[in-house]
C-alpha positions in Angstrom: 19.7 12.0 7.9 21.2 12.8 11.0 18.4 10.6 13.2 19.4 7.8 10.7 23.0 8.0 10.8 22.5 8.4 14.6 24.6 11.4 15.1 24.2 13.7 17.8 25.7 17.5 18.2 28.7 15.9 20.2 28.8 12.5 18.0 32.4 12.2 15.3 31.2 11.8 11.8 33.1 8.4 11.9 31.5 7.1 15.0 28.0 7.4 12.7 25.7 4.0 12.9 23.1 2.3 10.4 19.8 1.6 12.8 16.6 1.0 11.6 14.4 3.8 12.8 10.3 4.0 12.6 9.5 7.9 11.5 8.0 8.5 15.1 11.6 7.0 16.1 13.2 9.7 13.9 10.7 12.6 15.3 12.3 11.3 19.2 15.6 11.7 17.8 15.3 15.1 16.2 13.2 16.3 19.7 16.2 15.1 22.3 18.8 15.9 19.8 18.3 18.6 18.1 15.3 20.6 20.0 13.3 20.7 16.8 9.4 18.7 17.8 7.1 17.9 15.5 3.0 17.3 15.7 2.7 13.4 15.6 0.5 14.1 11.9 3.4 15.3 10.1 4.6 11.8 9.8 3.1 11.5 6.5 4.9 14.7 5.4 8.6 13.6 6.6 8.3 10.4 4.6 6.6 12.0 1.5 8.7 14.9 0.9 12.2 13.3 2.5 12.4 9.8 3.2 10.7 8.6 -0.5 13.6 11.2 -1.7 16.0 9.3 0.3 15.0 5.9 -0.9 14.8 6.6 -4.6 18.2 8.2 -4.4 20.0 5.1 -2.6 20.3 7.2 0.3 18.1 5.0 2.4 16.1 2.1 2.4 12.7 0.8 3.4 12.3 -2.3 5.8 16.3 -3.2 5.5 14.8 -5.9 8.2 12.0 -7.0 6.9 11.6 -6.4 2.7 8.7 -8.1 2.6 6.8 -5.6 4.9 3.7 -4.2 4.1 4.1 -0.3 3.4 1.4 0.3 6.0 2.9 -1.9 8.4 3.4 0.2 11.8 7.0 -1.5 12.3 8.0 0.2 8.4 11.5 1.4 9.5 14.6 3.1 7.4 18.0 2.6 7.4 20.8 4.5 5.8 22.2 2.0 2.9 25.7 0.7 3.3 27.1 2.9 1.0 25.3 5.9 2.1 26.7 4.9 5.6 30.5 4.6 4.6 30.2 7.6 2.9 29.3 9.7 6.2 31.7 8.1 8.1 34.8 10.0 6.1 33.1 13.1 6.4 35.9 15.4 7.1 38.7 13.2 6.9 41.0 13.4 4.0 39.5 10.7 2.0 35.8 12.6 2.0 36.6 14.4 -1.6 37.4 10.7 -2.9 34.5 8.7 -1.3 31.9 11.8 -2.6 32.9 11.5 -5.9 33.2 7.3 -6.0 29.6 7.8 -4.8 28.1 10.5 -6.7 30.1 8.4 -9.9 28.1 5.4 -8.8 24.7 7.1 -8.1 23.2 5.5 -11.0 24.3 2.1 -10.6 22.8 2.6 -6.9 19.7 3.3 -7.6 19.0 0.8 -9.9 20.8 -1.7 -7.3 18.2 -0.9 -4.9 15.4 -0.2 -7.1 16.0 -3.9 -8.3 16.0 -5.0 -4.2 12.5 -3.4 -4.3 11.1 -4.8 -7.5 12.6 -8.5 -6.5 9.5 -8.4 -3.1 6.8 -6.6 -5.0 4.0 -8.2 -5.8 2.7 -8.8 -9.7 -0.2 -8.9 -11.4 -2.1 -8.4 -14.4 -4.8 -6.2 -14.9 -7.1 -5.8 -17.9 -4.3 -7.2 -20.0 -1.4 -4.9 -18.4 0.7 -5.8 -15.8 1.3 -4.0 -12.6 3.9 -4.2 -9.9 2.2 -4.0 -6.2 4.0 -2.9 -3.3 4.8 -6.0 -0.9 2.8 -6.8 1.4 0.0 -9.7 2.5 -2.7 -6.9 1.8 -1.4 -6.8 -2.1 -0.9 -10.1 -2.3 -4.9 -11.0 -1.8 -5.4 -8.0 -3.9 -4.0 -9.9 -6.4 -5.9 -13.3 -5.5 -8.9 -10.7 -5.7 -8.2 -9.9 -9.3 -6.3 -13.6 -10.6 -8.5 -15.6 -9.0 -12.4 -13.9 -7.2 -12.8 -12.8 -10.8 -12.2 -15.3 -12.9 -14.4 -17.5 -10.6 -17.8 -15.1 -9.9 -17.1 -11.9 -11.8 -15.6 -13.7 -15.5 -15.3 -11.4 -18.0 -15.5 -7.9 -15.5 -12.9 -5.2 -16.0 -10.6 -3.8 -13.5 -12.0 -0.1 -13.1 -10.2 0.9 -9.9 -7.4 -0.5 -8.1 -5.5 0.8 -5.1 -1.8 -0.1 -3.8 -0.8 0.9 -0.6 2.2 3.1 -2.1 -0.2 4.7 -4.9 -4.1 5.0 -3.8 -5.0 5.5 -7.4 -2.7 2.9 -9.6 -5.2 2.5 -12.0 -8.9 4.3 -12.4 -11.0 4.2 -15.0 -12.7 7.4 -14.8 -14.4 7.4 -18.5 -16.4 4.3 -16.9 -17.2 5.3 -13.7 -18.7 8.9 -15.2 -20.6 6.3 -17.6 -21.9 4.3 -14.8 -23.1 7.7 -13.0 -20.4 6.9 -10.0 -19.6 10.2 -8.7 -16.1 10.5 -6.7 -16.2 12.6 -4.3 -13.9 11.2 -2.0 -11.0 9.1 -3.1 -10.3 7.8 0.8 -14.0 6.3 0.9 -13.1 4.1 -2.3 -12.7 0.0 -1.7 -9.4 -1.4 -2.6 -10.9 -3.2 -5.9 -13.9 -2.2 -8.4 -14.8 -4.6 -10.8 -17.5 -3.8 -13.5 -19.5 -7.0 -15.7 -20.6 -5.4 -18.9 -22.5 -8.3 -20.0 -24.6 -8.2 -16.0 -24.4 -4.0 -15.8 -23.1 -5.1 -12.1 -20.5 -3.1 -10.3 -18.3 -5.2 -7.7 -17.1 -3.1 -4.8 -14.6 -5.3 -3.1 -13.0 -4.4 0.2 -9.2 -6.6 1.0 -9.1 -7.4 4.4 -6.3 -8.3 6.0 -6.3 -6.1 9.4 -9.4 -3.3 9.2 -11.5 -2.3 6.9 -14.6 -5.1 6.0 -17.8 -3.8 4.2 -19.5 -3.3 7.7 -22.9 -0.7 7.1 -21.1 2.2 7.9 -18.7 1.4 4.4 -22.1 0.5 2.7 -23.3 4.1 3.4 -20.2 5.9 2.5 -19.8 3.8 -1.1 -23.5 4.2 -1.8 -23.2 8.2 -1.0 -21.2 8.0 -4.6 -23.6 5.8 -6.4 -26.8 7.5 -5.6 -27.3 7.9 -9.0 -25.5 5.1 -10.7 -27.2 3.0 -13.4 -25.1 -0.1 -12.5 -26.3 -3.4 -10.2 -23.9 -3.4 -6.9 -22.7 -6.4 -5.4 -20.5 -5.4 -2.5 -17.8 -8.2 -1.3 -15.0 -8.9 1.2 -12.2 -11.0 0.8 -10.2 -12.4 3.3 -6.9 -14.1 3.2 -8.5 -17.0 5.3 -11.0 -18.3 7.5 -8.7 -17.1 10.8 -9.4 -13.6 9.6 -13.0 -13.7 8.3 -14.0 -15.0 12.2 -12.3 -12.1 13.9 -14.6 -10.0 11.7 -17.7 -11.6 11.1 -19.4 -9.5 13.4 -19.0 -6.1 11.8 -20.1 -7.6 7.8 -23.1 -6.4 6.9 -26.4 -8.0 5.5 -26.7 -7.8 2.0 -23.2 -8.3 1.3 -20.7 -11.6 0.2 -17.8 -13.2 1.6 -14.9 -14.7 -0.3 -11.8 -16.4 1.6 -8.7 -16.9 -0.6 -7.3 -19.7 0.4 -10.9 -21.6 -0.5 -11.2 -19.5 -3.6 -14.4 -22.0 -5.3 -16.4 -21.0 -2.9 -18.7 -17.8 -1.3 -20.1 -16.7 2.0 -24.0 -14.9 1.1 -25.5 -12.6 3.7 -28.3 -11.7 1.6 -31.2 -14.3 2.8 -32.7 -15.4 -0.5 -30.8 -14.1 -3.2 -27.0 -15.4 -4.4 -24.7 -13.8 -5.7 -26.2 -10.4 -8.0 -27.0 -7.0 -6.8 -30.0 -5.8 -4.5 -31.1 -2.8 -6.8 
């Protein structure tokens, strides 16, 4: 809180600011400041078991800049929200008891004022008749097209089994079917960002959003197909760009025997498996 409200040892409480700080931003700040350093991996523990406290009590927020930022974004900053910020600022003047109280009185109201910020970017979509809320983002948004529009196209009729967001790795996961299908899950991190399963074809979709990393190249075939050694289910293994801009800048790392869809020329697919169309290799 102190990095946030940019207040040094020797800094008035009054004299606090509101800038927008990056977590390694924060680490600096606590380093110079306050002599305490942190390993560069603890990032991920500072904003789990702090700064998501901080945000769902309308202490901070996320991207004050930028809302629509992707949660994975390496410019995702914090900022201190304006109340948060006015509060600080009286600490230790004779108006602190007041402000504390008009704060702590309007805590509620707070949180659902900023809660309401977040909901108003994030990105929804309906899956297997229920609807979901996606964190923002343009790797959500063509996790939606994946779902809304690759399905109903070339998978009609599958079922959502897995879906990942980038604020909650396992939104939804149908375990019973995957246990069904034989798909054993040994490692959550190795999973694509959508499964899709055809009941009527027995094929499993394993589709990988691309919007910055991550295509089906061979090394993701072998780490998918490590959990399906067993499985009794067809696999078709896809990846979906946002557009043809992004599908060039990868084309080199695809692997054979997988498919191509671009979302912004949804009718149509990309086959890099010589004779066959669209269906599984097993």
């Amino acid at each position: 809180m102190l990095a946030l409200a940019n207040i040094e040892e020797t800094t008035d409480w009054e004299n606090a600011t509101n800038p927008n700080l990056r977590i390694v931003d924060m680490m600096s700040f606590m380093r110079a400041h306050y002599g305490k350093g942190y390993e560069p991996n603890t990032r991920e523990t500072i904003r789990k078991d702090t700064l998501h406290q901080f945000v769902a009590a309308a202490v901070a927020e996320r991207n004050p800049d930028s809302p629509n930022r992707s949660t994975n974004s390496p410019k995702t900053c914090y900022g201190l929200t304006r109340e948060m910020l006015h509060l600080i600022q009286s600490y230790g003047k004779q108006a602190w008891q007041r402000h504390l109280k008009d704060f702590t009185g309007k805590k509620g109201t707070l949180i659902e004022k900023y809660k309401q910020q977040r909901d108003m970017v994030r990105v929804p979509v309906v899956v297997n008749g229920q609807e979901f809320n996606l964190s923002a983002g343009d790797h959500n948004a063509l996790q939606k097209a994946i779902i809304e529009e690759f399905a109903q196209r070339f998978a009609k009729g599958a079922e959502v089994l897995y879906l990942g967001d980038t604020e909650n790795k396992d939104l939804l996961k149908n375990r019973e079917v995957f246990e069904k299908l034989n798909v054993v899950i040994t490692d959550h991190d190795k999973l694509p960002d959508v499964i899709l399963y055809s009941p009527a074809n027995n094929w499993l979709y394993f589709i990988e959003a691309v919007t910055s990393v991550g295509p089906i190249s061979v090394k993701r075939m072998e780490e998918i197909r490590a959990m399906t050694t067993a499985c009794i289910a067809g696999e078709i293994y896809v990846t979906a760009f946002p557009d043809r801009k992004t599908y060039k800048r990868f084309v080199d790392e695809l692997a054979w025997e997988t498919e191509v869809w671009i979302a912004d020329n949804p009718d149509h697919m990309i086959h890099l498996n010589g004779d066959k169309f669209l269906g599984p290799r097993n």
